[in-house]
C-alpha positions in Angstrom: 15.8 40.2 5.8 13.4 39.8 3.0 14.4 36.4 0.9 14.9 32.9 1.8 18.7 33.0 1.3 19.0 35.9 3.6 17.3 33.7 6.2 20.0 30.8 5.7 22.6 33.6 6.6 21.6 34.3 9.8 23.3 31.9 13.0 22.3 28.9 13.4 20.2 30.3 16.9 18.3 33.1 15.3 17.8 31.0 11.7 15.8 28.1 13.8 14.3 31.6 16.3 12.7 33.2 12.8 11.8 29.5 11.5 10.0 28.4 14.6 8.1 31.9 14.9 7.0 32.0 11.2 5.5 28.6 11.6 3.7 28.9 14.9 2.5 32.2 12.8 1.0 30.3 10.1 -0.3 27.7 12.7 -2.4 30.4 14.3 -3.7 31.8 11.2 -5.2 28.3 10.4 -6.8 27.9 13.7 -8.1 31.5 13.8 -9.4 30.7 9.8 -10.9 27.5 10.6 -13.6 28.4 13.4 -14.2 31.5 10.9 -15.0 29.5 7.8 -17.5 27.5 9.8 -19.5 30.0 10.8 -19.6 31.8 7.2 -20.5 28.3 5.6 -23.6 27.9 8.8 -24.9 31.6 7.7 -24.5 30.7 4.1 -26.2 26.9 4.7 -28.9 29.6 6.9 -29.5 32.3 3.8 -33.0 31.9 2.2 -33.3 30.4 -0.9 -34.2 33.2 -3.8 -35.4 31.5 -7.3 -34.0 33.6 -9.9 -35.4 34.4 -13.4 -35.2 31.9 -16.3 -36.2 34.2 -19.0 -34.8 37.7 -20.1 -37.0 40.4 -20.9 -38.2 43.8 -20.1 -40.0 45.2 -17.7 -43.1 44.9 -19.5 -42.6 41.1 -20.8 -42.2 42.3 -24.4 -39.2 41.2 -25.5 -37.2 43.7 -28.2 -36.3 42.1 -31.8 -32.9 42.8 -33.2 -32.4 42.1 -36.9 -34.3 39.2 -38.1 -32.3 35.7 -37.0 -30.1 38.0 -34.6 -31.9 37.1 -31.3 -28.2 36.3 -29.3 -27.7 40.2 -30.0 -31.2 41.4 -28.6 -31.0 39.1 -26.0 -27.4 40.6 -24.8 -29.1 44.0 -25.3 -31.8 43.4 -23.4 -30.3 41.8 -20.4 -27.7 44.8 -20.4 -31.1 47.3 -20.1 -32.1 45.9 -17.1 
């Protein structure tokens, strides 16, 4: 019993048996999920804020030159050093 039309082959009894228990499966998967997500989204609401960089560069501050008007290649290069 794997597929949908298998399902529809079974008696009447057992077709409405599998149907009922795969729906009050799913039903308690959604109120397990739910009190879950709530709690993920209050510790995510609670994480600290952390302001990220807005320039690339290395550790130094100088910044590497690639060939001359090629800054979108140095600028890969450099954020793939770090």
């Amino acid at each position: 019993m794997g597929s949908p039309k298998s399902l529809k082959r079974l008696p009447p009894v057992w077709h409405t048996a599998a149907v009922q228990a795969y729906v009050h499966s799913i039903d308690t998967v959604f109120l397990v999920a739910i009190p879950i997500t709530f709690l993920a989204f209050l510790c995510a609401i609670a994480l600290p804020e952390i302001k990220l960089r807005s320039t690339v560069g290395t550790k130094s501050g100088a910044h590497a030159k690639g060939s001359e008007g090629d800054d979108t290649t140095s600028s890969t290069a450099e954020a793939m050093m770090i």
